[in-house]
Rosetta silent file (secondary structure, phi, psi, omega in degrees, C-alpha in Angstrom):
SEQUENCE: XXXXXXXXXXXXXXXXXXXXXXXXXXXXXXXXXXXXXXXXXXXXXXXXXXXXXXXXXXXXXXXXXXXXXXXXXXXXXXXXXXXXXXXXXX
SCORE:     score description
SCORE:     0.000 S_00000001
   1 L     0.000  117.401 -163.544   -1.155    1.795    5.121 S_00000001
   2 L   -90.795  154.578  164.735   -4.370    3.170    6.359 S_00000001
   3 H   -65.352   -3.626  165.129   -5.392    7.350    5.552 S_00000001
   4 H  -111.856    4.106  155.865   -4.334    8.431    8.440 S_00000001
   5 H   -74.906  -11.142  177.216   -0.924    7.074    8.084 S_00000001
   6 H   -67.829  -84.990 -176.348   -0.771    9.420    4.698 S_00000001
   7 H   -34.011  -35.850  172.990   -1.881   12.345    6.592 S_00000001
   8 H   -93.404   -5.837  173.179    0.715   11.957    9.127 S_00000001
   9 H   -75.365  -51.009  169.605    3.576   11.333    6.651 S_00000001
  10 H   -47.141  -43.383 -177.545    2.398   14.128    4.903 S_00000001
  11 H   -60.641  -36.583 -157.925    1.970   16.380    8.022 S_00000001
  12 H   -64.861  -51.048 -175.288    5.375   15.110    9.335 S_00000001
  13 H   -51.406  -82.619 -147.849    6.997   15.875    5.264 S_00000001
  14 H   -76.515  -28.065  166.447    5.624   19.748    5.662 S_00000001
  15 H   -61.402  -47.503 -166.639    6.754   20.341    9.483 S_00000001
  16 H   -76.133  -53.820 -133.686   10.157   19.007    8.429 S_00000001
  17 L  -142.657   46.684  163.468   10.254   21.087    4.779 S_00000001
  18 L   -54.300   -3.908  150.063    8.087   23.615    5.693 S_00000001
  19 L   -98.342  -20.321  160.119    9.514   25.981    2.416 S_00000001
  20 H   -66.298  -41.234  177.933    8.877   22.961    0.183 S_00000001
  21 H   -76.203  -32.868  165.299    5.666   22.255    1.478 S_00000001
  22 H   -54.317  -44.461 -158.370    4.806   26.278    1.032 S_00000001
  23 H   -79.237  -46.638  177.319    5.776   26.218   -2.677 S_00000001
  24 H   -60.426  -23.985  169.016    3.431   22.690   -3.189 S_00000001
  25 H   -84.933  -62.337  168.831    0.527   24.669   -2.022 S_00000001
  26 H   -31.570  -79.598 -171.881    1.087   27.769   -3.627 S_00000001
  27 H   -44.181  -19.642  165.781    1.607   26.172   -6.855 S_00000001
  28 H   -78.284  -38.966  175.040   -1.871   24.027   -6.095 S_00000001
  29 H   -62.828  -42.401  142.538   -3.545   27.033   -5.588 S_00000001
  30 H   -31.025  -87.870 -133.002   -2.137   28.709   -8.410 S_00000001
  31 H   -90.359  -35.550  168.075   -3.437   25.982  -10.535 S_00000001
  32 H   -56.637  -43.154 -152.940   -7.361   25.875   -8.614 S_00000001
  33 H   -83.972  -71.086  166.687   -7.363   29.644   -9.071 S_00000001
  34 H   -24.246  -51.398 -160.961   -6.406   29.415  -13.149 S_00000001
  35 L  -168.397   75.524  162.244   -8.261   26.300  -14.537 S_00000001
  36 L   -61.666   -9.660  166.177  -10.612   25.078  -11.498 S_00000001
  37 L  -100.490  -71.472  174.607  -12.075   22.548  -13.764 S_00000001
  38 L   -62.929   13.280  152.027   -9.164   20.936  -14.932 S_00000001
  39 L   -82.471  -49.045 -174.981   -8.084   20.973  -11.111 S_00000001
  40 H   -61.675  -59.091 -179.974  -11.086   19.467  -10.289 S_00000001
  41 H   -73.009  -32.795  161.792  -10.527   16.490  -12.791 S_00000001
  42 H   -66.982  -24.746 -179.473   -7.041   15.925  -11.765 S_00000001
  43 H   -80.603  -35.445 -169.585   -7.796   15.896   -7.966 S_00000001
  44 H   -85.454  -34.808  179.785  -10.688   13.534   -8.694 S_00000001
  45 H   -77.806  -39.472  136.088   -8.341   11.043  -10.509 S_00000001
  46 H     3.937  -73.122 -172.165   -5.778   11.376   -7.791 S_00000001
  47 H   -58.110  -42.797 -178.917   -8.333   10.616   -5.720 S_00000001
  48 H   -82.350  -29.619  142.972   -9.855    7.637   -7.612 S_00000001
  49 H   -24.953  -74.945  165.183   -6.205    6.381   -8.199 S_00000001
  50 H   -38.196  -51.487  171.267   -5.731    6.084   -4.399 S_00000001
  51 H   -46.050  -63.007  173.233   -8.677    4.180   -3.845 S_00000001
  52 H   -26.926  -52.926  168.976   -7.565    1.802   -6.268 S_00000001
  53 H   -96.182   12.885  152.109   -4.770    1.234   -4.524 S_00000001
  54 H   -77.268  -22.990 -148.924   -6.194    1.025   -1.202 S_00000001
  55 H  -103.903  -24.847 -173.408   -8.505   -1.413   -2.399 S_00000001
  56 H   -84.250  -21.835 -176.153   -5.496   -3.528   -4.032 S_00000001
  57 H  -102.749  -13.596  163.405   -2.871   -3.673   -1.091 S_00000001
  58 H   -67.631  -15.220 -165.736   -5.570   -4.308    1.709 S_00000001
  59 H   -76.444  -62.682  178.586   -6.619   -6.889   -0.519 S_00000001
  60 H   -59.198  -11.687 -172.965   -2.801   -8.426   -1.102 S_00000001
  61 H   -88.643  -46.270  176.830   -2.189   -7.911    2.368 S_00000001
  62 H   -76.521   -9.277  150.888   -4.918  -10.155    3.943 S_00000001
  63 H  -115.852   39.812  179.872   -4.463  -12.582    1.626 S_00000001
  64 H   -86.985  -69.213 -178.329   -0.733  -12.449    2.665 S_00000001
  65 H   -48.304  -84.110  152.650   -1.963  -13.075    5.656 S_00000001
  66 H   -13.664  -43.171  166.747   -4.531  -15.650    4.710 S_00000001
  67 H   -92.385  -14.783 -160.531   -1.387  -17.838    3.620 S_00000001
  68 H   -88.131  -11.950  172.325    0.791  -17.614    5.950 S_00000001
  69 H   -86.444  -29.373  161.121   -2.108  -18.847    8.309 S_00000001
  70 H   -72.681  -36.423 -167.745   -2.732  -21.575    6.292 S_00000001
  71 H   -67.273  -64.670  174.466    1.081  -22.625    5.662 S_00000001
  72 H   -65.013  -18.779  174.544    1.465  -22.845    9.311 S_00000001
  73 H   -68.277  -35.699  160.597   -1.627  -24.735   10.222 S_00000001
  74 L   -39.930  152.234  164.020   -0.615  -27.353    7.502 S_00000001
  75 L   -94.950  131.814 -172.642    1.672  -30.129    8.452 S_00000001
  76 L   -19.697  155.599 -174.973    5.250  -30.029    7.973 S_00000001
  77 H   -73.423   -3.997  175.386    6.781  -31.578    4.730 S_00000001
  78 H  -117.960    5.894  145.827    8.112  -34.781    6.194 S_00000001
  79 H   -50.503  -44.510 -154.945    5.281  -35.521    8.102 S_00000001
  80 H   -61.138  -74.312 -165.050    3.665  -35.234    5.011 S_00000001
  81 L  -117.422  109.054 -164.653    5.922  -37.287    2.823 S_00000001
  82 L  -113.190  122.826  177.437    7.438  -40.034    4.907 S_00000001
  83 L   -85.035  135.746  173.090   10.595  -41.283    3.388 S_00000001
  84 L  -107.442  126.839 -178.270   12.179  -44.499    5.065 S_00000001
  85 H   -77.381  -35.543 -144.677   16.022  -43.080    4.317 S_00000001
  86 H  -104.097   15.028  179.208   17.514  -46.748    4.671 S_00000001
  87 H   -88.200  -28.125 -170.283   14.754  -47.776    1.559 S_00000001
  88 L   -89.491  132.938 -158.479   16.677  -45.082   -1.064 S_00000001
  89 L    59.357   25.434  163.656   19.031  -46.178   -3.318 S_00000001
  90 L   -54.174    0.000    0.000   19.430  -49.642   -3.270 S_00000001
């Protein structure tokens, strides 16, 4: 999930719940307008939070990817491991 899939789930959120979405801004504004430093520091962790976790599921995702490219280029398990069936259990 890239930022501009946020932004349109977000946009999408506040078109549908457009009195919900009024009250989350007022009340952000509210809180910039009060204690603008301690806005400031929460918005920045927010922010650094996000990253974090931008940086961790493109990471898990491409090396998601990364196996599943390897698992199929390997060769199947009985190629692999050739069994003679009429050899087992004598």
């Amino acid at each position: 999930m890239d930022g501009t899939e946020i932004v349109a789930t977000i946009v999408s959120y506040a078109k549908a719940n457009p009195l919900i979405a009024l009250a989350a801004a007022g009340i952000i504004l509210f809180f910039f307008y009060r204690r603008p430093s301690m806005s400031f520091f929460v918005l920045f962790i927010i922010l650094l939070l996000a990253g974090v976790y931008y940086v961790i599921i493109s990471m898990s995702s491409s090396a998601v990817s990364e196996k599943k490219h390897l698992l199929k280029k390997s060769a199947p398990l009985q190629e692999i491991i050739r069994i003679d069936p009429s050899r087992m259990l004598r």
